[in-house]
N, CA, C and O atoms as a GROMACS GRO file, in nm:
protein
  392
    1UNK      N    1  -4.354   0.501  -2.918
    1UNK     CA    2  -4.459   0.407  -2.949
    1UNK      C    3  -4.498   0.337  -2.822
    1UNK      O    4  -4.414   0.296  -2.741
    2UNK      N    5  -4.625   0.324  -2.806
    2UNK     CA    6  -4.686   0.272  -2.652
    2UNK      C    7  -4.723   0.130  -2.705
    2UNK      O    8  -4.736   0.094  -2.822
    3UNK      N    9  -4.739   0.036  -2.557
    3UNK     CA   10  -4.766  -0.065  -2.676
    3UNK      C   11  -4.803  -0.107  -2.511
    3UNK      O   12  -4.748  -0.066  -2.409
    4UNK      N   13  -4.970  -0.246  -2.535
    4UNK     CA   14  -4.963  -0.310  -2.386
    4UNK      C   15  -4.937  -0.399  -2.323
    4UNK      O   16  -4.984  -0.493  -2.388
    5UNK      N   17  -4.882  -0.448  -2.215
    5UNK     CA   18  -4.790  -0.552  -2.150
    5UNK      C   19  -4.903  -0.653  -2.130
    5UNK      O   20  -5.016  -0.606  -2.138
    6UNK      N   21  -4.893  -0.770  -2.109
    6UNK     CA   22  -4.984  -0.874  -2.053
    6UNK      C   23  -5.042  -0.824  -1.964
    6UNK      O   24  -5.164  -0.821  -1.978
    7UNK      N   25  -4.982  -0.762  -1.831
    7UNK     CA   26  -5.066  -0.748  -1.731
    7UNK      C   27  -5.133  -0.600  -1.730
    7UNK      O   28  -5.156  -0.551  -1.620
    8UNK      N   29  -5.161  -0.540  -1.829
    8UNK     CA   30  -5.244  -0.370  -1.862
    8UNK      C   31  -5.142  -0.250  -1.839
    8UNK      O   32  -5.182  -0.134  -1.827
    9UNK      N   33  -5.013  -0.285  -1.832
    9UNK     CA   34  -4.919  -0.154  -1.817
    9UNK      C   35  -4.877  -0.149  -1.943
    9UNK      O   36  -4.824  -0.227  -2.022
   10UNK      N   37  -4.926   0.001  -1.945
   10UNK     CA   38  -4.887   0.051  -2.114
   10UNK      C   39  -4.723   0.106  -2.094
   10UNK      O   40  -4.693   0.204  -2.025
   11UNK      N   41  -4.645   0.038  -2.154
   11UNK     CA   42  -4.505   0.046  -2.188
   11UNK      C   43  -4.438   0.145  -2.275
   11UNK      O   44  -4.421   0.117  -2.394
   12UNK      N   45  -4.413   0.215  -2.245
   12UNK     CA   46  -4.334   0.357  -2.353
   12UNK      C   47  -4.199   0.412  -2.290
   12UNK      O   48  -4.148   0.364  -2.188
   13UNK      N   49  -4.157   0.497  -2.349
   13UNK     CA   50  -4.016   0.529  -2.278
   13UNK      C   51  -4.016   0.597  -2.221
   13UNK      O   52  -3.954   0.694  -2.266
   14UNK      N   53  -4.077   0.618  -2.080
   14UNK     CA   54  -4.101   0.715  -2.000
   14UNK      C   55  -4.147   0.588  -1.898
   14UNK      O   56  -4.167   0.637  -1.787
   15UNK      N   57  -4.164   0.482  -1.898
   15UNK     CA   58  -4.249   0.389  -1.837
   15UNK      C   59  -4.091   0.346  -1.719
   15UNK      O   60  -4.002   0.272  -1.760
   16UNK      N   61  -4.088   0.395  -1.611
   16UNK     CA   62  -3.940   0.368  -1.534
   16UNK      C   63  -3.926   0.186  -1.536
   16UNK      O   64  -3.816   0.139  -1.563
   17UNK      N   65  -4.022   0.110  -1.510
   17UNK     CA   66  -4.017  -0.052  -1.548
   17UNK      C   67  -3.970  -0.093  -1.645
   17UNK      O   68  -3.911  -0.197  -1.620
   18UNK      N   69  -3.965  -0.068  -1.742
   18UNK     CA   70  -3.915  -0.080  -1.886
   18UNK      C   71  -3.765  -0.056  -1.882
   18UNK      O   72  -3.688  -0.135  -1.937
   19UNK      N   73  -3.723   0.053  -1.818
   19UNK     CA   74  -3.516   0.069  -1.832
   19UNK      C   75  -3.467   0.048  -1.682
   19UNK      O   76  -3.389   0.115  -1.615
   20UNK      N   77  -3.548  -0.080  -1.648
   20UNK     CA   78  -3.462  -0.098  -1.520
   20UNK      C   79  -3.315  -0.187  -1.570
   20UNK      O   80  -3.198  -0.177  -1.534
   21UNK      N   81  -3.361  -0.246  -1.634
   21UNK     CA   82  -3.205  -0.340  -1.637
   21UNK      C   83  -3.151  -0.274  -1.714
   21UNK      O   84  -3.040  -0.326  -1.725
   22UNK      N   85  -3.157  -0.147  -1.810
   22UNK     CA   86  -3.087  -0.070  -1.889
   22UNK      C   87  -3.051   0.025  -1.740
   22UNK      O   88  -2.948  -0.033  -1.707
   23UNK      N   89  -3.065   0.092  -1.672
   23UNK     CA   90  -2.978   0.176  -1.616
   23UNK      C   91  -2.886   0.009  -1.547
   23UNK      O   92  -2.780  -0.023  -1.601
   24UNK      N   93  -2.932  -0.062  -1.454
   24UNK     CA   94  -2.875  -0.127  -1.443
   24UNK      C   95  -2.708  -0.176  -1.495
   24UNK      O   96  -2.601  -0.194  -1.435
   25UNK      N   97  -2.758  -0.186  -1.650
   25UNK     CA   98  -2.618  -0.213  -1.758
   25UNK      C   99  -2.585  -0.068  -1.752
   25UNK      O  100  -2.471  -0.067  -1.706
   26UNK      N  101  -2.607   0.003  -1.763
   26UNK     CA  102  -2.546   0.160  -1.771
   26UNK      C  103  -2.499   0.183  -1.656
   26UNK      O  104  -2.407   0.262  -1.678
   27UNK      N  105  -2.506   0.160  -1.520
   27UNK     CA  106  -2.425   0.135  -1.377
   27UNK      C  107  -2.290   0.072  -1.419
   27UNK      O  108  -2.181   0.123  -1.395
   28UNK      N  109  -2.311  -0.048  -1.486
   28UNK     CA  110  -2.217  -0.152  -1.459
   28UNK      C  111  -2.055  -0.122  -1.587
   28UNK      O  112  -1.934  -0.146  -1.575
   29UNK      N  113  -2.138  -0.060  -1.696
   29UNK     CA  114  -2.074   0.007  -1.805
   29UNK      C  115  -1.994   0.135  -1.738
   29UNK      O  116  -1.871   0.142  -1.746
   30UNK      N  117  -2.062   0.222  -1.680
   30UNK     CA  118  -1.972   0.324  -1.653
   30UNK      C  119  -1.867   0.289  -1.534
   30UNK      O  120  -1.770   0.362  -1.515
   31UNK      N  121  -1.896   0.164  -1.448
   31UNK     CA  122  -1.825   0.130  -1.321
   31UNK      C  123  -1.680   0.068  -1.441
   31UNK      O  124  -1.566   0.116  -1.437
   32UNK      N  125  -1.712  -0.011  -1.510
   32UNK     CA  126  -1.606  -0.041  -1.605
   32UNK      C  127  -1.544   0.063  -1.664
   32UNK      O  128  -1.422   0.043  -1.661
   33UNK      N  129  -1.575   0.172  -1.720
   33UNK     CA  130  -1.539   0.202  -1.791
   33UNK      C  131  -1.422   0.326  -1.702
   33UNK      O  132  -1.314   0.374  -1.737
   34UNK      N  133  -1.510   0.344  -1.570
   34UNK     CA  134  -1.411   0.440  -1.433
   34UNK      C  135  -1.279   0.346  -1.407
   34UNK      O  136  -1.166   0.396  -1.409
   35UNK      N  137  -1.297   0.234  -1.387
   35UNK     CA  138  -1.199   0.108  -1.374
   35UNK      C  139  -1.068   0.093  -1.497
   35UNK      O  140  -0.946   0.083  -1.484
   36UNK      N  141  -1.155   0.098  -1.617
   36UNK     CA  142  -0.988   0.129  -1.770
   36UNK      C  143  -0.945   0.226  -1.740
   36UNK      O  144  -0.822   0.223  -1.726
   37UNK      N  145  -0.997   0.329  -1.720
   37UNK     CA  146  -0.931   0.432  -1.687
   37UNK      C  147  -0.860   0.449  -1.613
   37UNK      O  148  -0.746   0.482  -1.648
   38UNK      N  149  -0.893   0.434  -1.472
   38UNK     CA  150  -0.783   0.400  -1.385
   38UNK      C  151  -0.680   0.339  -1.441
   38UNK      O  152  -0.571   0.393  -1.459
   39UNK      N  153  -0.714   0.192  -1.479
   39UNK     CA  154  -0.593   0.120  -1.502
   39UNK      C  155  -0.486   0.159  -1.578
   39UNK      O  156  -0.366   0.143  -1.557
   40UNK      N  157  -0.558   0.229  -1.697
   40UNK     CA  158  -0.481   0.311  -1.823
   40UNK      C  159  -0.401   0.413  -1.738
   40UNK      O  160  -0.291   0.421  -1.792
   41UNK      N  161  -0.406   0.498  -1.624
   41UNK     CA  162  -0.351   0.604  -1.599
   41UNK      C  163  -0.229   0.515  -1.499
   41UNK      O  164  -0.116   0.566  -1.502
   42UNK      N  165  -0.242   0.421  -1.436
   42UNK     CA  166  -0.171   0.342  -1.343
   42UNK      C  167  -0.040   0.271  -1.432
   42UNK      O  168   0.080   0.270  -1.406
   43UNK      N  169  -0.122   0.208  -1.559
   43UNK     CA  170  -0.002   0.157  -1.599
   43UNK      C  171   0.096   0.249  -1.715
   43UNK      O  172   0.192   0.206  -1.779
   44UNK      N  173   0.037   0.386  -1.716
   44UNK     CA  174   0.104   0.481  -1.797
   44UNK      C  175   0.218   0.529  -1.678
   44UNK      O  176   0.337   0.547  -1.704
   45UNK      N  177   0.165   0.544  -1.560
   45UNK     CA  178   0.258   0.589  -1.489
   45UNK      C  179   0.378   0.468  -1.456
   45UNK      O  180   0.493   0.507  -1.440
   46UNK      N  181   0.356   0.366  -1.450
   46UNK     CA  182   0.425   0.272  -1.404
   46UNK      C  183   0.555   0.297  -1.552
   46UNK      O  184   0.677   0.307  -1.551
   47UNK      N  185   0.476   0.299  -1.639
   47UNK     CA  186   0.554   0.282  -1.774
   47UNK      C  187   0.684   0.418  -1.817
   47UNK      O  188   0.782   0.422  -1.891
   48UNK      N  189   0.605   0.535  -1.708
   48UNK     CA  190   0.725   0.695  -1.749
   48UNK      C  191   0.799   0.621  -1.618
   48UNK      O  192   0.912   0.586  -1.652
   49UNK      N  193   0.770   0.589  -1.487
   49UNK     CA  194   0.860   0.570  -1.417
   49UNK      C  195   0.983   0.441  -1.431
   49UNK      O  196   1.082   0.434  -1.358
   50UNK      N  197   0.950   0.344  -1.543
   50UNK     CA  198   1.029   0.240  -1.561
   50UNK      C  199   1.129   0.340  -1.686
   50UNK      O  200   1.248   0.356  -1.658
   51UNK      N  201   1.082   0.394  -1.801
   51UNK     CA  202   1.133   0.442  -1.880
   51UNK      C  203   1.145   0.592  -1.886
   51UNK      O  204   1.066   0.649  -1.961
   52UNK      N  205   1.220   0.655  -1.829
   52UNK     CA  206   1.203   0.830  -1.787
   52UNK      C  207   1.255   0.886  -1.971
   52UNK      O  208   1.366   0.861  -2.018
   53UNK      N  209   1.167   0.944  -2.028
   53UNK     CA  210   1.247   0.994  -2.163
   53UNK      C  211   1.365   1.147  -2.066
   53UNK      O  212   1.477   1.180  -2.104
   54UNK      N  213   1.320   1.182  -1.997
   54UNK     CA  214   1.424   1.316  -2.016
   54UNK      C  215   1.506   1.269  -1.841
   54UNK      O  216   1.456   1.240  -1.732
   55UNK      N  217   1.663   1.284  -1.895
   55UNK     CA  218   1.732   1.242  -1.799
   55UNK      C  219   1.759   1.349  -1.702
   55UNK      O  220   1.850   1.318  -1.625
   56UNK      N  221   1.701   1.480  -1.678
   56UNK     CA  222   1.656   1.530  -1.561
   56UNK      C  223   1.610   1.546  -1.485
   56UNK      O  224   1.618   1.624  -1.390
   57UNK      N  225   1.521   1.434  -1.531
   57UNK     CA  226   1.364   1.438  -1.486
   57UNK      C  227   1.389   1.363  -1.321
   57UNK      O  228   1.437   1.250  -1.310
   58UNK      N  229   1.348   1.443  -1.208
   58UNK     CA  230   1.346   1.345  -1.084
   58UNK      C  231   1.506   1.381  -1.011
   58UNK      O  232   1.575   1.296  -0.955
   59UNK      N  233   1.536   1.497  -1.025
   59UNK     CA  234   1.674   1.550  -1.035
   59UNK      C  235   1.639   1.554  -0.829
   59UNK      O  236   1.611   1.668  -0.791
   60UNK      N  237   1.640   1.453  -0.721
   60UNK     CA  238   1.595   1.456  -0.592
   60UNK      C  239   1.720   1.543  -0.494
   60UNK      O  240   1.695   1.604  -0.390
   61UNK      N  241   1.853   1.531  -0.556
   61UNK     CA  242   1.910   1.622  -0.471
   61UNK      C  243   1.887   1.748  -0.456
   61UNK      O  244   1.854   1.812  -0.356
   62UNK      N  245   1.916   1.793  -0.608
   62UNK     CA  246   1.916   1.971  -0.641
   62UNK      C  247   1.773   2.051  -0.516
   62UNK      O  248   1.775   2.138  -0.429
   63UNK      N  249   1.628   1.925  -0.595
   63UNK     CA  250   1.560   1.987  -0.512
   63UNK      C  251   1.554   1.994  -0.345
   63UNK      O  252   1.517   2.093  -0.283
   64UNK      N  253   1.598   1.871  -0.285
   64UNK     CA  254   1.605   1.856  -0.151
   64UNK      C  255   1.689   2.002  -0.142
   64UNK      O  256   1.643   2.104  -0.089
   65UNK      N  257   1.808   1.993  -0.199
   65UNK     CA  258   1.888   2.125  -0.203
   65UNK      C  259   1.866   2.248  -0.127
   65UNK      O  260   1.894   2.292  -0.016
   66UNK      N  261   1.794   2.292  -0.253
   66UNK     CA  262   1.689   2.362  -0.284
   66UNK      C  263   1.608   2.424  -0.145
   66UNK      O  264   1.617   2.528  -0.080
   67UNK      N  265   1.534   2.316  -0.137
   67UNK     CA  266   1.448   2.352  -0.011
   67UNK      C  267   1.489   2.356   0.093
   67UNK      O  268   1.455   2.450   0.164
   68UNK      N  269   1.592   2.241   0.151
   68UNK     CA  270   1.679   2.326   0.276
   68UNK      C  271   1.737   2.432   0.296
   68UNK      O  272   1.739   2.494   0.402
   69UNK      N  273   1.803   2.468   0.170
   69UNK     CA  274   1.846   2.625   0.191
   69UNK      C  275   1.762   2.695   0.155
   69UNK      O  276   1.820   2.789   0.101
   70UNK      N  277   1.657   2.710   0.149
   70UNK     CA  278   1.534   2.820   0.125
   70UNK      C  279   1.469   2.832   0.304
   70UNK      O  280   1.419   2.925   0.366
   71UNK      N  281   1.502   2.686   0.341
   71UNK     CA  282   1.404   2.676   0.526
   71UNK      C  283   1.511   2.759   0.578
   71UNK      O  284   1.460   2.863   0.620
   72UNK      N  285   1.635   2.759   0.593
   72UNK     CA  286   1.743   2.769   0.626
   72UNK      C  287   1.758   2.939   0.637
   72UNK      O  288   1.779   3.009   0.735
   73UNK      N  289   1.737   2.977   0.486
   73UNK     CA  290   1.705   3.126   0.519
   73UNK      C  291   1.619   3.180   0.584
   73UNK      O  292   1.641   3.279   0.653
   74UNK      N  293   1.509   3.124   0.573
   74UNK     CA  294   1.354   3.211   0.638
   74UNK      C  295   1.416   3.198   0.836
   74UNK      O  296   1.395   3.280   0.926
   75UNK      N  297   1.499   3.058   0.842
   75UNK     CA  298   1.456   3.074   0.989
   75UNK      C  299   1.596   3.158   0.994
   75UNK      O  300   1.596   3.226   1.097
   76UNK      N  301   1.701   3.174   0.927
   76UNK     CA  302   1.753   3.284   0.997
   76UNK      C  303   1.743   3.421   0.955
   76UNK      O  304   1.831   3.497   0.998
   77UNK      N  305   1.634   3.480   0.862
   77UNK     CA  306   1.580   3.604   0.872
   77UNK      C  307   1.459   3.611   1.012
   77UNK      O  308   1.454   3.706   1.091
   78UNK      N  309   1.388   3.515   1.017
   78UNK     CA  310   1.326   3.528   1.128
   78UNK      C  311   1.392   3.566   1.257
   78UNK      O  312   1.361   3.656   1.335
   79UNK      N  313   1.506   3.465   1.266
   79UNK     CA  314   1.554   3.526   1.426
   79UNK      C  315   1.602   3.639   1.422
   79UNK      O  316   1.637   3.673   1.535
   80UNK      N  317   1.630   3.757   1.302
   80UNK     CA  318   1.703   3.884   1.289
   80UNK      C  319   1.592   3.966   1.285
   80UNK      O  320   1.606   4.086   1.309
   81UNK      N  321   1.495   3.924   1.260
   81UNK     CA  322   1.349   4.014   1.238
   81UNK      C  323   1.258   4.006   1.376
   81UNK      O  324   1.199   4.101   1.429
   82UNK      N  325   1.263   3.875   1.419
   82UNK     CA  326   1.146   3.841   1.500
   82UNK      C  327   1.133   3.959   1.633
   82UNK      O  328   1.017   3.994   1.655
   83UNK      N  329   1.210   4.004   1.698
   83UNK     CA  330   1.150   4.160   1.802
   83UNK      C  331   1.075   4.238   1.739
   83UNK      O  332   0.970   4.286   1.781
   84UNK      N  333   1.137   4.258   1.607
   84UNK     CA  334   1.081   4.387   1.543
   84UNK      C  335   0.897   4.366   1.471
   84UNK      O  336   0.809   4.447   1.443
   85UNK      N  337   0.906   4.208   1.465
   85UNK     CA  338   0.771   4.157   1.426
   85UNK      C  339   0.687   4.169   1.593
   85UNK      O  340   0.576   4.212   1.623
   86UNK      N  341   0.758   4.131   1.646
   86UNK     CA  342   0.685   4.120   1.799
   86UNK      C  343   0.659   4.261   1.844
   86UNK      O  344   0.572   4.272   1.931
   87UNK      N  345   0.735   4.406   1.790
   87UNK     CA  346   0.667   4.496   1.868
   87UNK      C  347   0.579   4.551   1.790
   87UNK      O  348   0.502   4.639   1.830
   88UNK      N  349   0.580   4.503   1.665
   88UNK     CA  350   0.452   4.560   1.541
   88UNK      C  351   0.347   4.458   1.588
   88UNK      O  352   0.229   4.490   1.605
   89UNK      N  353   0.380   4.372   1.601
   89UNK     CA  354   0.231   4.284   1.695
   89UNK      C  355   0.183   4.315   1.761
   89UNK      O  356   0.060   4.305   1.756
   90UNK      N  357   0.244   4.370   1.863
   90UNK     CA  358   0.176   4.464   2.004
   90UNK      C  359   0.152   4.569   1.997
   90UNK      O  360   0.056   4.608   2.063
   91UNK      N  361   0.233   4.670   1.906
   91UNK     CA  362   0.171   4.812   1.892
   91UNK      C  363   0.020   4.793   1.802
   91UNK      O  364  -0.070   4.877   1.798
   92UNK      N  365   0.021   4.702   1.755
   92UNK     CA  366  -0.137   4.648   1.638
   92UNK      C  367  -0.248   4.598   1.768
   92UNK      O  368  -0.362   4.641   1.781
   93UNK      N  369  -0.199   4.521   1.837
   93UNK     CA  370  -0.312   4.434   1.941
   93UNK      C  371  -0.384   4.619   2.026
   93UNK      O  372  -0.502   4.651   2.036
   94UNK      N  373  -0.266   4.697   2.068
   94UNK     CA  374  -0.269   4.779   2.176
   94UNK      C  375  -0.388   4.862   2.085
   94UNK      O  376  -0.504   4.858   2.127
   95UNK      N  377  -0.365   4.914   1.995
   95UNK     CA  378  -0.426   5.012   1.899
   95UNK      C  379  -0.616   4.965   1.919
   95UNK      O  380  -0.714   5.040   1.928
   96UNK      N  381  -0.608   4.820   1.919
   96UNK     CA  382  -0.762   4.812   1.951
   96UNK      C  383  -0.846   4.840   2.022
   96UNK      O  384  -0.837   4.822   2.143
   97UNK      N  385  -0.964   4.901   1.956
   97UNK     CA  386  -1.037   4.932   2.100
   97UNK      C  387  -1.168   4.818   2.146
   97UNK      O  388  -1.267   4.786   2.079
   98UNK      N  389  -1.138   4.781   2.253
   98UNK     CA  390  -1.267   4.696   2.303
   98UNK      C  391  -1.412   4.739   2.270
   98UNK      O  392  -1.506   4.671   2.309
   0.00000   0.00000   0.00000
């Protein structure tokens, strides 16, 4: 429905003057609404880390464990491998032709 303003601007919903302070509130609504959310995810986490339901959960040795002896292997397969990687490197570089 068109309808006319005091000063001769015909007003309809397509008229961008008409939903300025509506996007406006629709800025300020979704900035809020990005903000609960956050907060909701912040204080959910705060809330598993005060109260852990499963008592495995966060198990920091096993994994430290874990991963040192996994580094631990690679670097000493590397030093038992590494010539044999270095002359497959060079027989690969040599093979190219300029």
């Amino acid at each position: 429905m068109e309808a006319l303003r005091g000063d001769g601007v015909m007003m309809n919903r397509s008229n961008p003057s008409r939903n300025r302070g509506s996007t406006w509130a629709a800025g300020w609504a979704a900035a809020i609404a990005v903000a609960a959310g956050w907060w909701h995810t912040l204080v959910q986490r705060f809330r598993t880390a005060l109260m852990p339901g499963d008592p495995e959960r966060g198990d920091v040795p096993g994994w430290v464990m874990i991963t040192l002896m996994s580094a631990i292997l690679v670097a000493g397969l590397l030093v038992l491998v590494q010539p044999a990687l270095e002359r497959l490197f060079e027989s690969a570089i040599e093979q190219v032709q300029p």
